[in-house]
C-alpha positions in Angstrom: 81.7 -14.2 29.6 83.6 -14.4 32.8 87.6 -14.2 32.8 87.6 -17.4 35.5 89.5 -20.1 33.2 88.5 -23.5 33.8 92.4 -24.9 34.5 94.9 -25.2 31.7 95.3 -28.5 31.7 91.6 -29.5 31.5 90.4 -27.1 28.7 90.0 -28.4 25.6 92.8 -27.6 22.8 92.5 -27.9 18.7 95.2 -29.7 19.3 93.8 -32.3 21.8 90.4 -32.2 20.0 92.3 -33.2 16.8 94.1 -36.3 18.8 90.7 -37.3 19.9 88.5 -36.9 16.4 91.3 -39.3 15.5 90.7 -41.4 17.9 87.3 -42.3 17.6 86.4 -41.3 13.7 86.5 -45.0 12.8 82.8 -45.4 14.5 81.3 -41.4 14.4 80.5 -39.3 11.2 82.0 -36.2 10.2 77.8 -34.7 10.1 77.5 -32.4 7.2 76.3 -29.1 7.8 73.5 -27.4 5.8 72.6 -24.2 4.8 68.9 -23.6 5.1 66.9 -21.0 3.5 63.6 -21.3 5.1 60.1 -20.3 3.9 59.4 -16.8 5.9 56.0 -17.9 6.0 56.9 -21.1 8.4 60.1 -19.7 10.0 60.2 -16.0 11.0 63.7 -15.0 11.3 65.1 -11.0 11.1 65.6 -9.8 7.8 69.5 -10.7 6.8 69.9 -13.7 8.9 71.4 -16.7 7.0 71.1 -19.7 8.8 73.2 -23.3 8.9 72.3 -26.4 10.4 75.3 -28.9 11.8 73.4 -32.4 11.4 74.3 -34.1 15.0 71.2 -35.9 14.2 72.3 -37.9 11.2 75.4 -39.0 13.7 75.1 -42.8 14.4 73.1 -43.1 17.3 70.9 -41.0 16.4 72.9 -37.7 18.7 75.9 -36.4 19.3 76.1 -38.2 22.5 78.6 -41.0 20.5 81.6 -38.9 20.3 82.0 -38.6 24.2 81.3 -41.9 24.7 83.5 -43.4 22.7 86.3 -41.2 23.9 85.8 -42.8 27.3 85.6 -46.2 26.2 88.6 -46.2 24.0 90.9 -44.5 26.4 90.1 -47.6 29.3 92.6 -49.7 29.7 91.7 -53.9 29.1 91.3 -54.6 32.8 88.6 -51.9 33.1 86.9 -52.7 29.8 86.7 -56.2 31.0 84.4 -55.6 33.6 82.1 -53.3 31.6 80.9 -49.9 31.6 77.6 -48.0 33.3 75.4 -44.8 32.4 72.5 -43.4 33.3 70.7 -40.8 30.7 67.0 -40.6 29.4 67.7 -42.1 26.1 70.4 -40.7 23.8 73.6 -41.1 26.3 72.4 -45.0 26.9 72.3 -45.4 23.5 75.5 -44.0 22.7 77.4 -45.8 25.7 75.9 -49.3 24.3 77.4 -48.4 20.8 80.6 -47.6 22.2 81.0 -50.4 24.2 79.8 -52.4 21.3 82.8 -51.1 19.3 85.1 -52.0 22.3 83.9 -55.5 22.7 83.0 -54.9 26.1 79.1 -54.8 28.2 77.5 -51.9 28.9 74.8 -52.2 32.0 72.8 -48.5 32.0 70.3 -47.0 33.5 67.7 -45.1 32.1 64.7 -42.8 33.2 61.3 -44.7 33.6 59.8 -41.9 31.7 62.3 -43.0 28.5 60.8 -42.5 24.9 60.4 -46.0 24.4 62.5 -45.7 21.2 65.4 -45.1 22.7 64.4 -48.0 24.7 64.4 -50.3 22.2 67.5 -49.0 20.0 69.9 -48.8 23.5 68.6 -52.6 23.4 69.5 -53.7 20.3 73.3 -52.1 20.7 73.4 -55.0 23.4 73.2 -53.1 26.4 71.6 -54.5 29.9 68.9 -51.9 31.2 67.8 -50.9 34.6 65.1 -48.1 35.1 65.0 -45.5 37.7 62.2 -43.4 38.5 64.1 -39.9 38.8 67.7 -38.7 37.6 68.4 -38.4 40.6 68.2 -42.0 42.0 69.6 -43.0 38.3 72.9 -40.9 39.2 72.9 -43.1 42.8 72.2 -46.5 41.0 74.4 -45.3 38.6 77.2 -45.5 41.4 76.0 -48.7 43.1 76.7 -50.2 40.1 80.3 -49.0 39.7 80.9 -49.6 43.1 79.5 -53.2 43.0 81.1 -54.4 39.3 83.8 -52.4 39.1 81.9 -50.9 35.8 84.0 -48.3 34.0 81.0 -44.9 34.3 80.5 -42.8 31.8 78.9 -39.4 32.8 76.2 -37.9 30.4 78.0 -34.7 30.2 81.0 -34.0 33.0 84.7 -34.4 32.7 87.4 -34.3 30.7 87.4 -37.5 28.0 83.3 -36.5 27.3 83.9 -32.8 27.0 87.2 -34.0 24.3 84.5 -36.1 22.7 82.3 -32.6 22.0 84.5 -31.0 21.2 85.3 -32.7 17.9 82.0 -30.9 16.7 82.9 -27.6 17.2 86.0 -28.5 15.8 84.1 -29.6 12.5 82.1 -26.3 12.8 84.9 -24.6 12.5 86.4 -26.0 9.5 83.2 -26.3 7.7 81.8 -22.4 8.8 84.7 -20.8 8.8 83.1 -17.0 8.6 80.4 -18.2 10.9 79.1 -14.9 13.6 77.1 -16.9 15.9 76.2 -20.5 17.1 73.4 -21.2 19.2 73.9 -24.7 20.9 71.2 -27.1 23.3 72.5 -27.5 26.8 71.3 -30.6 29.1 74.1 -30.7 31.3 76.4 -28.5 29.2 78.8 -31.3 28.2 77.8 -30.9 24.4 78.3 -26.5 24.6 81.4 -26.8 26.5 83.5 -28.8 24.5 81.9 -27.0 21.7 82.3 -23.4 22.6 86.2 -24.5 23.6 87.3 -24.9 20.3 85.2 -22.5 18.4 86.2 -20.0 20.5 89.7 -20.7 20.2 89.8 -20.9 16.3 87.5 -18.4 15.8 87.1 -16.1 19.0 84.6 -13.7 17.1 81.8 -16.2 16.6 79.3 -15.5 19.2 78.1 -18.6 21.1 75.0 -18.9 23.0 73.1 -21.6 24.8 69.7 -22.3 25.2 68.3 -24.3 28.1 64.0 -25.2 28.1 62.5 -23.2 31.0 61.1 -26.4 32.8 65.0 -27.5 33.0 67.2 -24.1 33.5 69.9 -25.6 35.8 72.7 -24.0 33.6 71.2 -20.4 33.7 70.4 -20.6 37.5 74.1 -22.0 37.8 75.7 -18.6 35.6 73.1 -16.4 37.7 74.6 -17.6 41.1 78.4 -18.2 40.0 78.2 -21.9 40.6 76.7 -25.0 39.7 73.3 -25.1 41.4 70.5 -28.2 41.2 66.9 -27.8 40.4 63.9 -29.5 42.4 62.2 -30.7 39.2 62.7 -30.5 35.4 59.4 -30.4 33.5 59.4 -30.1 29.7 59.2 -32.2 26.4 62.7 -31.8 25.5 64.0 -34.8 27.9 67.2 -35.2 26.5 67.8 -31.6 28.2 66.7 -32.7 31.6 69.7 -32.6 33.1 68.9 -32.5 37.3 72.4 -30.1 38.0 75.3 -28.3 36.5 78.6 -29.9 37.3 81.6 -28.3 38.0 84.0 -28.9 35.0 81.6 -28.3 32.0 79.8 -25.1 33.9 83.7 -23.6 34.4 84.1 -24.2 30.3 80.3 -22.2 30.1 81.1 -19.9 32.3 84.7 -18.9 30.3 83.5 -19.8 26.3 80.1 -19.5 26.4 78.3 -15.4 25.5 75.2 -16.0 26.7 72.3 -18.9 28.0 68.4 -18.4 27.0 65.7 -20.1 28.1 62.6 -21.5 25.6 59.6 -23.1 26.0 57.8 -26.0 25.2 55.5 -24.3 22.5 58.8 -22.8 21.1 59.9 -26.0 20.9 57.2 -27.8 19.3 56.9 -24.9 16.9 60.4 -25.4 15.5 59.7 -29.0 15.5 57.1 -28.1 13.3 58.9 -25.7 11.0 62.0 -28.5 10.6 60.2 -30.9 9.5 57.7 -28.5 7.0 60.0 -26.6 5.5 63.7 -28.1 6.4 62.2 -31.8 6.0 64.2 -32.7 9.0 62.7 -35.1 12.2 64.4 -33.2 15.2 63.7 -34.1 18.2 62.6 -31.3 21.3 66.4 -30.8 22.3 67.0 -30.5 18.5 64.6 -28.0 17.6 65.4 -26.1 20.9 68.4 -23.7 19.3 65.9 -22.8 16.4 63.6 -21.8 18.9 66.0 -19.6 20.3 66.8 -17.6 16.9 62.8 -17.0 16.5 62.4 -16.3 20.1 65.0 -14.4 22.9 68.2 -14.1 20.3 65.9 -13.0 17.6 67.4 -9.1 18.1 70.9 -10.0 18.3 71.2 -12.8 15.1 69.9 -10.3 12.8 72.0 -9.6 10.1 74.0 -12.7 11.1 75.5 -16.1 9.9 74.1 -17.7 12.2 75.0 -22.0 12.9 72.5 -24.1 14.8 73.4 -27.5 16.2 70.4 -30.1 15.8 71.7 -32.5 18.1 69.7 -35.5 17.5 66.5 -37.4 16.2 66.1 -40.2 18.5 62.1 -39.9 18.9 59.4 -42.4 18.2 56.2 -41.2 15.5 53.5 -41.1 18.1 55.2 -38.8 20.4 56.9 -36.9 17.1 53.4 -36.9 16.1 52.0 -35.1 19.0 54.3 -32.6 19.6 53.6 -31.6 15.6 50.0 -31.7 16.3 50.4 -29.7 18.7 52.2 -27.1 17.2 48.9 -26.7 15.3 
């Protein structure tokens, strides 16, 4: 970890993350968390290890993505909220933003990835929510903006600034009180806004608890951003896990990595799909890639260092349709 704070003022506080689970617990759930004894026969962990899964993926929408959204929404004032809000994501942040502006009263116009699992498609639809497709993140961030610019739309960033981060962090701040003894948490990064709010408050309630990141190697922009001390872009993301596809780190949440967060590692795709595989054998759990990915870490590059461990993974969501779910367990073989 780096001794670089992100500003005072901006980080994340118990106290602040309280305020804010207070805020919007009338439309989230407090997601249990599970402890999981798996078969070592279908999950090969170090001898020791003791594992717990925080259920994001029982959350309303389907991810975490609600609790930031909501935060947003509810903190607009009635002018603003009258002329709607905007997103752009590949699935689980469009979804999220139509619930949340649902619960508001207001419309949400979003934009979302042409290559969107056409699940998330559908559910982001039936919250209410006017789509728009783009055929990269990159022109979904522009139209994104257009659309601000041109309705006055309230946006809602996928995973930068200060009322999403506040949204995160109300699961860490569950973490906390339910693993109070946890050692180590391994957490999915996208864009970082779900680790940084995280790692905020469990590292201020419990500053022993090891907290690590992992990123898919087809969509590393948070490692390359630690490597060269800022936040960087990549020229393409490439891997199943789509909901961590995130195009760039951004400034606020990689200054919150760079201070909370012990360490980012990188999986891929057949890591992925194998802990698919082994959470729905043995765990009986439908994860999707970005879900699975902190499992695949624990097998894989933090293998070594979780040994011995109570160890807390964050399965962050389940919005994935059975053909592609299918596949990916298929090909797990």
């Amino acid at each position: 970890m780096t001794d670089s704070p992100a500003p005072a003022r901006r980080t994340p506080t118990p106290e602040s993350s309280r305020d804010t689970r207070a805020r919007i617990e009338p439309w989230v759930e407090r997601t249990p968390v599970r402890r999981w004894r798996p078969d070592r026969g279908v999950v090969s962990l170090p001898e020791g290890s003791e594992l717990f899964l925080k259920l994001e993926l029982f959350q309303r929408t389907g991810s975490y993505k609600v609790r930031g959204a909501l935060n947003n929404v509810l903190q607009a004032d009635a002018a603003t909220l009258a002329r709607g809000v905007t997103a752009v994501s590949a699935g689980n942040h469009a979804i999220s933003v139509a619930y949340a502006a649902r619960a508001a009263g207001t419309s949400a116009k979003v934009v979302m990835l042409a290559s969107a699992n056409p699940a998330r498609v559908a559910r982001c639809r039936n919250f209410g929510a006017e789509i728009e497709f783009a055929d990269d993140g990159a022109r979904g961030f522009e139209r994104m903006e257009e659309i601000a610019g041109d309705e006055g739309r309230l946006k809602i960033h996928p995973f930068e600034g200060e009322h999403t981060v506040l949204g995160t962090s109300t699961v860490g701040l569950e973490i906390v009180e339910q693993l109070p003894s946890l050692d180590a948490l391994v957490v999915p990064i996208g864009g970082g806004g779900l680790i940084s709010g995280t790692a905020s408050i469990v590292k201020q309630l419990s500053p022993e608890c090891r907290v690590y990141g992992v990123e898919p190697v087809g969509a590393d922009s948070m490692r390359r951003s630690l490597d060269a001390g800022e936040p960087v872009a990549i020229d393409r993301v490439d891997t199943i896990a789509d909901s961590l596809g995130a195009p760039h780190a951004a400034p606020y949440s990689f200054g919150l990595v760079q201070r909370y967060v012990d360490d980012v590692v990188l999986v891929d795709d057949e890591a992925i799909r194998a802990a698919m595989r082994a959470l729905l054998v043995d765990a009986k759990l439908v994860a999707e890639p970005a879900s699975a990915a902190p499992l695949a870490a624990a097998c894989g590059p933090l293998s070594e260092r979780l040994a011995g461990l109570s160890t807390g993974l964050v399965l962050s969501g389940s919005n994935i349709d059975l053909d592609t779910f299918a596949e990916h367990i298929r090909a797990a073989g």
